[in-house]
N, C-alpha and C positions, 0 to 999 in steps of 0.2 A: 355609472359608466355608460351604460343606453342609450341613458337619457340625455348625455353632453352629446355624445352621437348624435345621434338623430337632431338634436339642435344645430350640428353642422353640417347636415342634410338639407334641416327645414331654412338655412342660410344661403344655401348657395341653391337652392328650387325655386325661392322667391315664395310670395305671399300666397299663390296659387295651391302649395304644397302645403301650409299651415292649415287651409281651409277644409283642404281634404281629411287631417287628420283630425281639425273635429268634427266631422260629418260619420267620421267612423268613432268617433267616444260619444255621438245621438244616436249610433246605431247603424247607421248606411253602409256596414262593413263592406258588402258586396258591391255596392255602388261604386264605391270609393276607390277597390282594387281593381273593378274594371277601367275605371276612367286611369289609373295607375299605369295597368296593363297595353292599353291602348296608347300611352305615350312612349312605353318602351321604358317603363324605367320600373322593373320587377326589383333591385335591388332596393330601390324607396320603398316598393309593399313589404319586403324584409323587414327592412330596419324600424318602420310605422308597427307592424304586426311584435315586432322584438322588446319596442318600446310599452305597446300597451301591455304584455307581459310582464317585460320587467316591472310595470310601474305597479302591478300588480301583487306580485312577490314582494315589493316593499315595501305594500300598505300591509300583508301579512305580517313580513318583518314587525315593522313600525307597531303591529297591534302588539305584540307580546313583549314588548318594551314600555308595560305603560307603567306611569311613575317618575320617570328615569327623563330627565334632561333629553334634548328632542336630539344631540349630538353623538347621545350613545348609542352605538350599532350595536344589531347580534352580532358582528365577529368581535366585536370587543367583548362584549359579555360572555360569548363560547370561547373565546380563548383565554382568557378569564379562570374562567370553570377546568378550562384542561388545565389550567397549572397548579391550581386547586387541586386537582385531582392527584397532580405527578411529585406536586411539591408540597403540601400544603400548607400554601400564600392563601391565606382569606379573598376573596374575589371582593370585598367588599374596601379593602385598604386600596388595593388596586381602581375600580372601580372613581375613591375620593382623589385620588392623584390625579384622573385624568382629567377631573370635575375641576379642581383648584388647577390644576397647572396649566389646563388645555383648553377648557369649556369656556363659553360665552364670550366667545371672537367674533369676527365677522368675515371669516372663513367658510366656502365649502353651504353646503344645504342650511337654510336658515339665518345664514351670517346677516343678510341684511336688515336681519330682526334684533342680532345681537347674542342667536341661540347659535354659533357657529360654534368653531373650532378656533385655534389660533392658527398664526400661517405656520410655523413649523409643525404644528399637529396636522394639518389639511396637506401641504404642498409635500413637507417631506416624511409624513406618518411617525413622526418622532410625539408619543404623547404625553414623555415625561422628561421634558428639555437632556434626556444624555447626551452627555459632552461624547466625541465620536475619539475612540482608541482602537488601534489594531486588532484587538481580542474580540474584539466586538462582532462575533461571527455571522451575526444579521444586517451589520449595516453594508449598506450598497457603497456609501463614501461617508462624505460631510461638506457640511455649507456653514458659510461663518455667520454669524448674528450678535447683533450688540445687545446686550443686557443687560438690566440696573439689579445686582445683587446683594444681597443685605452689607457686603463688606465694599459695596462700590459699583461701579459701571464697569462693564470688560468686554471684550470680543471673544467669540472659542468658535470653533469650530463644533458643531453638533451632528451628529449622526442623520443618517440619511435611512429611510427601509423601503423596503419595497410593498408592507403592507401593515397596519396598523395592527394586525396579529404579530408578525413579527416583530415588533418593537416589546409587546407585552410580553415574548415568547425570552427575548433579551434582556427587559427587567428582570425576568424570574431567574435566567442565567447571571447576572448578576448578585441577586439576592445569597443566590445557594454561594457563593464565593467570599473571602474579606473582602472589607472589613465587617460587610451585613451578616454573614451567618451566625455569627458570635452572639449579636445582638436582637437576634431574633427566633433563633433555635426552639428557645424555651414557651412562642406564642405560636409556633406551625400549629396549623391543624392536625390531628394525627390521621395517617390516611386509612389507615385498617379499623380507625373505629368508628362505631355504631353513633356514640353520645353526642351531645349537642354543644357545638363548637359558640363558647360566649360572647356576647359582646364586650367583656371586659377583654378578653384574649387580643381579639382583632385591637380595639385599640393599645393594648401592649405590643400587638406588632409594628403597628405607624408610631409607638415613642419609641422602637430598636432600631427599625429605619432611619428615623431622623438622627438620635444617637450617633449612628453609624457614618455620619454626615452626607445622604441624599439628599437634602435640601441644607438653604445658609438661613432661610429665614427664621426668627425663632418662633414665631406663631402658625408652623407649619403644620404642626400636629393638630393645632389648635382648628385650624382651620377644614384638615380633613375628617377630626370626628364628630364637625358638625355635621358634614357634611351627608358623612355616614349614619347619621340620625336624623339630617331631614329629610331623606330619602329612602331612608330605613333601609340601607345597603347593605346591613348585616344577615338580612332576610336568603343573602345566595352566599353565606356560609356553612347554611348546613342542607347544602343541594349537592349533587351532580353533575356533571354537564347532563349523561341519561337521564337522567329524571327533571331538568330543569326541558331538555327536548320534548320530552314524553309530555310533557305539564301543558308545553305550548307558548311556555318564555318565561320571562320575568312579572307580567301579571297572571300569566296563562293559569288557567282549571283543567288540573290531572282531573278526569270526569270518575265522577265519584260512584258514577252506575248506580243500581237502584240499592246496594248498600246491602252490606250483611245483615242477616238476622239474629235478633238478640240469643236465639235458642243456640246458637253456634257461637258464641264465644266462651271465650275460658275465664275458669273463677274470675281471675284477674281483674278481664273485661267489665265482667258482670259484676263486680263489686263496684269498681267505678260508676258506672249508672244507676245500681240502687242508691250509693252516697249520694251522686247529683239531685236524684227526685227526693233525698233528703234532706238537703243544706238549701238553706234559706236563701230568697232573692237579696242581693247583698248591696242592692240601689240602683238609681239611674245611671246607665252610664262607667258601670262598674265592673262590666262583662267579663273583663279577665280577672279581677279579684276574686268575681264567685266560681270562676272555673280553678282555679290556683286555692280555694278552697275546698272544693270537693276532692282533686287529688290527694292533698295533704290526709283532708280526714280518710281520702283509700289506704293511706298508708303508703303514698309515694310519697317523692320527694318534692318538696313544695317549690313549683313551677313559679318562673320572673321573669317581667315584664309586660309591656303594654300588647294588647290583642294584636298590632300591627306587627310586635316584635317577641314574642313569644317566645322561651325555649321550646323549640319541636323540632321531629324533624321534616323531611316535604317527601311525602309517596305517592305512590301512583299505583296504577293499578284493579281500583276498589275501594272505598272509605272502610272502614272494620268498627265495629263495636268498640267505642272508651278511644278511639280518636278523635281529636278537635279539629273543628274546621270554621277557617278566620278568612276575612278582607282584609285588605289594605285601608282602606276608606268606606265609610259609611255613611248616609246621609250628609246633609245642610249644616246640623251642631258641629262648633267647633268641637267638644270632645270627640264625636262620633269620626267627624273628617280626620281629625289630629293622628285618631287612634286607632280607629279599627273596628269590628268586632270578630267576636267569636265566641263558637257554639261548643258542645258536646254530640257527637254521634251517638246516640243510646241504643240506634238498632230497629231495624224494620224500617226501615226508609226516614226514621222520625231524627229533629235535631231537639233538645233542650238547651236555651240560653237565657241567660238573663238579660232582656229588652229592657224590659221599662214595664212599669207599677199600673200604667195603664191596659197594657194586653197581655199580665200574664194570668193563664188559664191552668196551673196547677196547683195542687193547697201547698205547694212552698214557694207560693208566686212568681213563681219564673213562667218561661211561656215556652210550649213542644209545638213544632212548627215541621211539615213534610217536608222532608228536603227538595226539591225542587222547588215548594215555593220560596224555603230559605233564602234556594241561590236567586231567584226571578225577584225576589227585592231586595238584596244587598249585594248583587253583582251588579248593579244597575252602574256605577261607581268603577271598581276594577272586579275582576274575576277571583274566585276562591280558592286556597288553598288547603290539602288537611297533612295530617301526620299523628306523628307519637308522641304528646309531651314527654319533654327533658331524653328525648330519642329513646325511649321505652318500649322494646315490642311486646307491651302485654298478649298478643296473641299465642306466643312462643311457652 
C-alpha cells in the first residue's frame, strides 16, 4: 500500500524525485531530505522515509514465508492459523484453495512473472471465488464475472472484501454452517488437544468440502492435496498462530538456545537417547526411518513420514531433551531437497542424526553434531524447526 503510494508521488514530482530516492537506498539519507526540505515538499521525505520502512517490514514479511508461493501473505497465513485455532480448519486445506483457485495470475505483486493472484483474489480479495449472498457478513458487495465451470460457462456475481483476512474469516463462517459442517465435523482439528493433527485428516477435510459442493470441478480435491504436499502445507497444522509468531513464520527458527541438559530430563527423555546412541545408522538418506526407529524401539508410538513432514508437534521456547529437530530442505540431492532432514536432541547442546556413511563418528554410525553447527549447515536452505514427536511431551 506504501509502495503504490509513493509511486504516485514519484509520478506527479517527476524524475528529479526517483533520483533522490535512490540516493537515499546508497545512503545519502541526509543529503536527500535536505535537498527535500529545501524545496518545500516535507510530505515527499514522509512518504520516501514510509516507503523505505514499509519495504522493509515486507522483506521481514517475505523471509518467514519461505517455501510458500511468493503470493502468499502473512495475513493470509495468520488468519489462517486464527481459524485453526477457533474452529479447527486445518490451515493447510485452506492455504491449497487459495494455491489452486487464486495463485499464479498476473495480478498484484509478481503477476508480471505469472507469480500473482488472480483479479478477483487481487482487486476484490475474494480468494476462493464465493459467489456474494446476503449472509455473507464480510462482503462489502459483489462484482459479476464470467466463468467456465465444470457444468458450463455462467456469470454470478462474487463477493467483494475489504481484506483478504476477511474473505478467510467467511470461508470458516461458512464451513461451520450447511451443507459443510456435516461433512467435515469428523476431520476438525480438535482444539483442546495436545496430539498431532495428520495428514490423512486434512485431506479428509478438502474430500467433506468438495463433497459438500464447494467446488463443480471433479479433480478439485485432486488438485489441492497435491498441492499440500508439494509444499508440505500440512506442516502449519500442528502450529499456533503463538507459536507459529514466536518461531518467526512459516520457515522461521523457534531458537533453540543452548538446549537443555541431558542430566535434567526425565526417564522418558533419557530413554529415547540412550535407544538413539543404540539403533543402527539405517542408510543414506534415511534420516527419518532411523529416527521413527529409535522411538518405536523407546516404546512410543512409531512416528510417519518424511523428515519435511513428520508427525510433531512445533515449540518454542527451548529445544528439550528426546525432541527432534528437522528442515524443510537440505542440500543439492534430490532426496535431501525433496525431503528434509532431521535430528534427535540428545542433550547438552549436541544433535544425533543419521547423515550419511561417510561422517558418521559414533560406533552406531550415525553422526553427533553441536547444535549450532547443525543449524549453520542445514539452515543454509530454510530455517529449523523442533518439537515432540507424535505431540508427546515426554518432559511431563
Amino acid at each position: 500500500m506504501r509502495k503504490t503510494g509513493f509511486s504516485r508521488v514519484v509520478y506527479r514530482k517527476g524524475a528529479a524525485m526517483q533520483r533522490i530516492k535512490n540516493w537515499m537506498i546508497k545512503g545519502s539519507v541526509v543529503i536527500a531530505i535536505g535537498l527535500l526540505l529545501m524545496a518545500g515538499a516535507a510530505e515527499a521525505v514522509v512518504a520516501i522515509i514510509s516507503v523505505i520502512a514499509g519495504e522493509e517490514e515486507e522483506k521481514k514479511s517475505n523471509a518467514s514465508l519461505e517455501g510458500l508461493p511468493p503470493f502468499i501473505t502473512l495475513e493470509m497465513v495468520e488468519t489462517l492459523l486464527e481459524m485453526q485455532d477457533t474452529y479447527g480448519h486445518p490451515v493447510s486445506t485452506g492455504l491449497a484453495q487459495v494455491i489452486v483457485e487464486s495463485g499464479f495470475g498476473k495480478y498484484g505483486p509478481n503477476g508480471e512473472s505469472g507469480q500473482g493472484l488472480s483479479k478477483l483474489a487481487h482487486e476484490d480479495k475474494n480468494l476462493f471465488g464465493i459467489k456474494y449472498h446476503r449472509s455473507d457478513k464480510y462482503a462489502l458487495g459483489s462484482n459479476d464475472y464470467h466463468t467456465q465451470e465444470q457444468t458450463g460457462a455462467t456469470t454470478a456475481g462474487f463477493s467483494v472484501y475489504k481484506s483478504h483476512g476477511d474473505c478467510i474469516r467467511q470461508r470458516s463462517a461458512m464451513l461451520e454452517k450447511a451443507p459443510y459442517i456435516s461433512h467435515i465435523k469428523g476431520y476438525k482439528k480438535p482444539i483442546s488437544s495436545n496430539g498431532v493433527y495428520k495428514k490423512e485428516m486434512a485431506d479428509g477435510f478438502m474430500e467433506g468440502i468438495r463433497a459438500a459442493g464447494w467446488a463443480t470441478s471433479i479433480t478439485y480435491v485432486q488438485h489441492c492435496t497435491s498441492v499440500m504436499q508439494t509444499y508440505n502445507l500440512y506442516r502449519f497444522d500442528n502450529m499456533t498462530l503463538k507459536q507459529f509468531q514466536s518461531s518467526g513464520g512459516a520457515g522461521g527458527s523457534a531458537e533453540t538456545g543452548k538446549g537443555e541438559e541431558y542430566g535434567k530430563g526425565t526417564a522418558a527423555q533419557k530413554n529415547v537417547v540412550d535407544v538413539a546412541y543404540r539403533t543402527p545408522f539405517a542408510g543414506d538418506g534415511l534420516c527419518a526411518t532411523w529416527v521413527s526407529r529409535v522411538f518405536a524401539a523407546a516404546g512410543q508410538p512409531y512416528p510417519t513420514g518424511n523428515a519435511n513432514s513428520f508427525t510433531m508437534s512445533r515449540e518454542s521456547g527451548g529445544i528439550k531433551v528426546g525432541m527432534v529437530i528437522c528442515v524443510q530442505h537440505s542440500g543439492s540431492r534430490p532426496n535431501s531437497w525433496n525431503y528434509g532432514h532431521i535430528g534427535i536432541y540428545v542433550g547438552d547442546g549436541m544433535i544425533l542424526h543419521n547423515e550419511s556413511s561417510r561422517t558418521g563418528n559414533q560406533s552406531n554410525g550415525c553422526t553427533l553434531t553441536e547444535i549450532g553447527q547443525w543449524k549453520a549447515t542445514y539452515e543454509y536452505q530454510c530455517k529449523a524447526y523442533y518439537g515432540w514427536v507424535n505431540g508427546i511431551d515426554l518432559s511431563k
